[in-house]
C-alpha positions as a Markdown table, in Angstrom:
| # | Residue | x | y | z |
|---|---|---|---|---|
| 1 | Unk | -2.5 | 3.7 | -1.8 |
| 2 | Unk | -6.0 | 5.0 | -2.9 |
| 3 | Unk | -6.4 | 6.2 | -6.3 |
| 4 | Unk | -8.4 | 8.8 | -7.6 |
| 5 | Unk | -10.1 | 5.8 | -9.8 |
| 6 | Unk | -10.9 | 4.0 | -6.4 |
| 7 | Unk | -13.0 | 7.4 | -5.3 |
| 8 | Unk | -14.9 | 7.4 | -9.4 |
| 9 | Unk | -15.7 | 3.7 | -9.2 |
| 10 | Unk | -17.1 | 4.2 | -5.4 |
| 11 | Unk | -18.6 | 7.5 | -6.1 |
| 12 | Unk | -19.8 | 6.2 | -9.3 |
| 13 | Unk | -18.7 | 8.8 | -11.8 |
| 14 | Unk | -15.8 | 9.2 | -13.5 |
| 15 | Unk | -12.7 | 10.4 | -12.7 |
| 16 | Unk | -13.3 | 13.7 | -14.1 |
| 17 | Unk | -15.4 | 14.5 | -12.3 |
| 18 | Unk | -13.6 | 13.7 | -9.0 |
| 19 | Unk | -10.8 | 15.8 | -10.1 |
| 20 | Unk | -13.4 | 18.7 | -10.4 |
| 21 | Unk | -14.5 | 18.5 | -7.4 |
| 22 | Unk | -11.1 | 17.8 | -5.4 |
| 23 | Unk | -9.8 | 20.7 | -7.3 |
| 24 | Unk | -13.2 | 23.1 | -6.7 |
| 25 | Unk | -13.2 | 23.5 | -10.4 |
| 26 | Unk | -16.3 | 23.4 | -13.1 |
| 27 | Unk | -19.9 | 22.4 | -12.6 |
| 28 | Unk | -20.8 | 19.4 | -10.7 |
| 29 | Unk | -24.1 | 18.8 | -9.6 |
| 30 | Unk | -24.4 | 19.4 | -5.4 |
| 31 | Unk | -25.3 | 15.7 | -4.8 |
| 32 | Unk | -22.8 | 14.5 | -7.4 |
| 33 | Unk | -20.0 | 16.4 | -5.6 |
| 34 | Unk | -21.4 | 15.2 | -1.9 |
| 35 | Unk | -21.2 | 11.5 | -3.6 |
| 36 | Unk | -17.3 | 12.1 | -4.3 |
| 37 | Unk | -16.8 | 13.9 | -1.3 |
| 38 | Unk | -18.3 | 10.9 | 1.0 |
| 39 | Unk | -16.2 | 8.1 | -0.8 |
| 40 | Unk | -13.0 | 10.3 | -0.4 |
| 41 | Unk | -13.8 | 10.5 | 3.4 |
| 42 | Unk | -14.5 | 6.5 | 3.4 |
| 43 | Unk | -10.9 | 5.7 | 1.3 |
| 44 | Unk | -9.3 | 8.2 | 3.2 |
| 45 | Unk | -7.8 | 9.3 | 0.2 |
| 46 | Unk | -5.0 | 11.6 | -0.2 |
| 47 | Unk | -4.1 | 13.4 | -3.4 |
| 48 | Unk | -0.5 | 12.9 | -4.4 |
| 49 | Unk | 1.0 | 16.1 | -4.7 |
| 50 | Unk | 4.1 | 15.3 | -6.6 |
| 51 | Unk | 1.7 | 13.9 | -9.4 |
| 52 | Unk | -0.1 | 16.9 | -9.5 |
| 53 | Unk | 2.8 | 19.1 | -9.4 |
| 54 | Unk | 4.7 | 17.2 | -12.2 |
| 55 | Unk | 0.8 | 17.0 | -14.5 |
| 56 | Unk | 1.1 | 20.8 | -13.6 |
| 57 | Unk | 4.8 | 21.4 | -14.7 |
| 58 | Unk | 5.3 | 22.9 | -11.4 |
| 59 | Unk | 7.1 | 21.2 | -9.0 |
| 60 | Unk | 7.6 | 23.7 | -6.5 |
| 61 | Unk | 11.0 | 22.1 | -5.4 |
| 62 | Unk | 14.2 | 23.6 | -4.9 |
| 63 | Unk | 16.9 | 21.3 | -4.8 |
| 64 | Unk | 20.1 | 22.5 | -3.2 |
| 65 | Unk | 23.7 | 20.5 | -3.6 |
| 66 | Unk | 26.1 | 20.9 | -0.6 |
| 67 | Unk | 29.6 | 19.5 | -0.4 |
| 68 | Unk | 29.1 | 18.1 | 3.0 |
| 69 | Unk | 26.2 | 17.9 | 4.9 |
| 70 | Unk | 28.2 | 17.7 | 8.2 |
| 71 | Unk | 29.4 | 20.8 | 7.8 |
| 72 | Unk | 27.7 | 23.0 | 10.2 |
| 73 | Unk | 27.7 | 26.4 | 7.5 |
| 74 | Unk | 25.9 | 23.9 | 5.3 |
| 75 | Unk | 23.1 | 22.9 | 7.6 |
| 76 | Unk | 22.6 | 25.9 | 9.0 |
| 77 | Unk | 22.2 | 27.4 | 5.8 |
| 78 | Unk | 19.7 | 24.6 | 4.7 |
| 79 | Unk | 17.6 | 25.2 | 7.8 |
| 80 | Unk | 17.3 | 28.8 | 6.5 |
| 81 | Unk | 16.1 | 27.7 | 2.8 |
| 82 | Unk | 14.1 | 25.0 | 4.2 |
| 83 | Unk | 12.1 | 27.6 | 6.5 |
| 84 | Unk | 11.7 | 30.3 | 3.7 |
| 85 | Unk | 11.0 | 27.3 | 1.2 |
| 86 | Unk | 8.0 | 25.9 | 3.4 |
| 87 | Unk | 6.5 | 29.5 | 4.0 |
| 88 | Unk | 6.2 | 30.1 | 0.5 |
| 89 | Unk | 4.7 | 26.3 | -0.5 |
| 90 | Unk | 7.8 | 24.8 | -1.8 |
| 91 | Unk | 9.5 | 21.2 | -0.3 |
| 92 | Unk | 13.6 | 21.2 | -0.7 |
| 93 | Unk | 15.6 | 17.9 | -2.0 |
| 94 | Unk | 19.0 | 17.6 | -0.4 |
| 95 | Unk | 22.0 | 16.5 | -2.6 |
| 96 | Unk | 25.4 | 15.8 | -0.6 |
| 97 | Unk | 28.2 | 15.4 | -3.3 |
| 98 | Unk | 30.5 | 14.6 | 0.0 |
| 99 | Unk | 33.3 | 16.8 | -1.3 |
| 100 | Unk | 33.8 | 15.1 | -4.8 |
| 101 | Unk | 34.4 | 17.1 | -7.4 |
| 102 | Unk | 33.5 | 15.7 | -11.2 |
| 103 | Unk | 34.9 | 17.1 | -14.1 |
């Protein structure tokens, strides 16, 4: 797994400035930003997005908890959420409590 530190250290700035540029945000000099831009292309690097989310406070997950996944009403209605979720940027966590009930 590339880091962002993997892209500074190639790139030769810090990580700062990396994040400025993945996230299009403040000033960075044009061949600065091509520098980082060219050693994310070589590392292939991929930003994690559940990092950012959680940095953010903003996960952007909806978790739902069915009694049975099996249950046909329940997947069907999870292939509902799971469409609307995914049109509007959000990722779904499954829980199956397979029909126990705490108290």
């Amino acid at each position: 797994m590339v880091r962002i530190a993997d892209v500074a250290r190639m790139a030769n700035v810090s990580t700062a400035t990396v994040s400025r540029v993945i996230s299009n945000a403040g000033t960075v000099k044009k061949e600065t930003a091509e520098k980082v831009l060219e050693a994310i292309k070589k590392l292939n690097y991929q930003p994690n997005m559940l990092a950012r989310q959680l940095r953010r406070s903003e996960t952007k997950t909806i978790l739902v908890v069915v009694p049975d996944i099996t249950n046909t009403f329940f997947s069907a209605v999870l292939r509902g959420i799971e469409s609307v979720a995914i049109e509007n940027g959000y990722q779904v966590l499954l829980g199956d409590t397979q029909n126990i009930v705490r108290k």
